[in-house]
N, C-alpha and C positions, 0 to 999 in steps of 0.2 A: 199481501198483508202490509200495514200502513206500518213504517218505521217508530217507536215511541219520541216525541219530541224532546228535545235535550232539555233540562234542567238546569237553569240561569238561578244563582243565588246574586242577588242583590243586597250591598253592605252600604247602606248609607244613612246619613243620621237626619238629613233636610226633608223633609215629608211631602215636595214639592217635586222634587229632583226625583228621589227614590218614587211617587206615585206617577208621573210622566214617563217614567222607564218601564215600570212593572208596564203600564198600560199600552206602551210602542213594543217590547218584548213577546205578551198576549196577544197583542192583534197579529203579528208575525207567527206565531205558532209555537212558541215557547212554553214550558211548562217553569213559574217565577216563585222562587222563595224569598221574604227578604226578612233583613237583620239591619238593629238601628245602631247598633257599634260595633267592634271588633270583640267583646267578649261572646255575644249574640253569634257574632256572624261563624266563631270558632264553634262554637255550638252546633249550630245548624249545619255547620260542613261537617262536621262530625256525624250526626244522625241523618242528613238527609241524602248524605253525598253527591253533591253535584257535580253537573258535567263543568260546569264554568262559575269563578265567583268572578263577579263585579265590585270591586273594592273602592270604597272611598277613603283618603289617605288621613284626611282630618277628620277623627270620632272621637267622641267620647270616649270614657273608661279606658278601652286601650285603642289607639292610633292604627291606622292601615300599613304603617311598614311593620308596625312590631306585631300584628295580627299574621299579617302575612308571613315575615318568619317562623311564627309559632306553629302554622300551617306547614309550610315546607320543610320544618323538621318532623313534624310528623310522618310516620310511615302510612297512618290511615288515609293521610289528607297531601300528600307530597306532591301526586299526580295530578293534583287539582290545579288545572290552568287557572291563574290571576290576572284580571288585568287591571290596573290600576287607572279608576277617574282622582281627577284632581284638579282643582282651580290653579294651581302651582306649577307652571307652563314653565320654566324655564329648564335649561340642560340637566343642570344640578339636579332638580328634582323628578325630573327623568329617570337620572342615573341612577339616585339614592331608591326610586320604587323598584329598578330591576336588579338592585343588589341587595334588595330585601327578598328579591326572588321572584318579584313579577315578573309574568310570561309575558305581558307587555300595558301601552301605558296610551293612556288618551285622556287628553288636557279638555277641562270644562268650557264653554259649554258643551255640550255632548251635540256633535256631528251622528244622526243616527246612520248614515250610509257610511261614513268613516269605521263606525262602533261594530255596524252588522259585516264589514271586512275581516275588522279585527279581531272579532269573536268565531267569523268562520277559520281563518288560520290557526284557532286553538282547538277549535273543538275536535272532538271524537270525530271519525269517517261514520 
């Protein structure tokens, strides 16, 4: 019996970035939801519950660190591995995404063999 493929929620508001992910994701074997800001993308973790969100740190409505705290204090949504994109490369903003409680963090442009590392370290066995 074939394992069901993990469930990648994608949070990003660029329609560029977010449909070049969705579609390197799908050809991988991924099953992709996505959300174009942080009240969306709480939503969508909420009802679809994903195995992994892909969070972008600058959105609209509300932002990826305060999205992703909203999540990690949830009990529905806590377990949910974050990892944080961000064009915002430097230490500092590193630090501020994993003390919002991202499980971890990869700087824009997206490396996708960097991305498929660090989404296997989070995911579910």
């Amino acid at each position: 019996m074939t394992p069901e493929p993990s469930k990648i929620l994608i949070v990003e508001d660029n329609v560029v970035n977010r449909d070049m992910l969705q579609r390197r994701l799908l050809f991988r074997g991924f099953k992709v939801e996505c959300a174009v800001d942080g009240v969306e993308g709480i939503e969508k973790a909420l009802t679809d519950r994903p195995d992994l969100i892909l969070m972008d740190m600058s959105l609209p409505r509300l932002n990826g660190w305060d999205a992703t705290r909203r999540l990690k204090s949830d009990p529905v949504t806590k377990s949910i591995p974050v990892i944080a994109l961000t064009a915002h490369a430097l230490k500092e903003d590193r630090e501020q995404a994993l003390a919002a409680g991202c499980n971890g963090f990869h700087a824009k442009p997206i490396d996708m063999d960097v991305l498929m590392v660090l989404m296997k370290e989070h995911l579910p066995r």
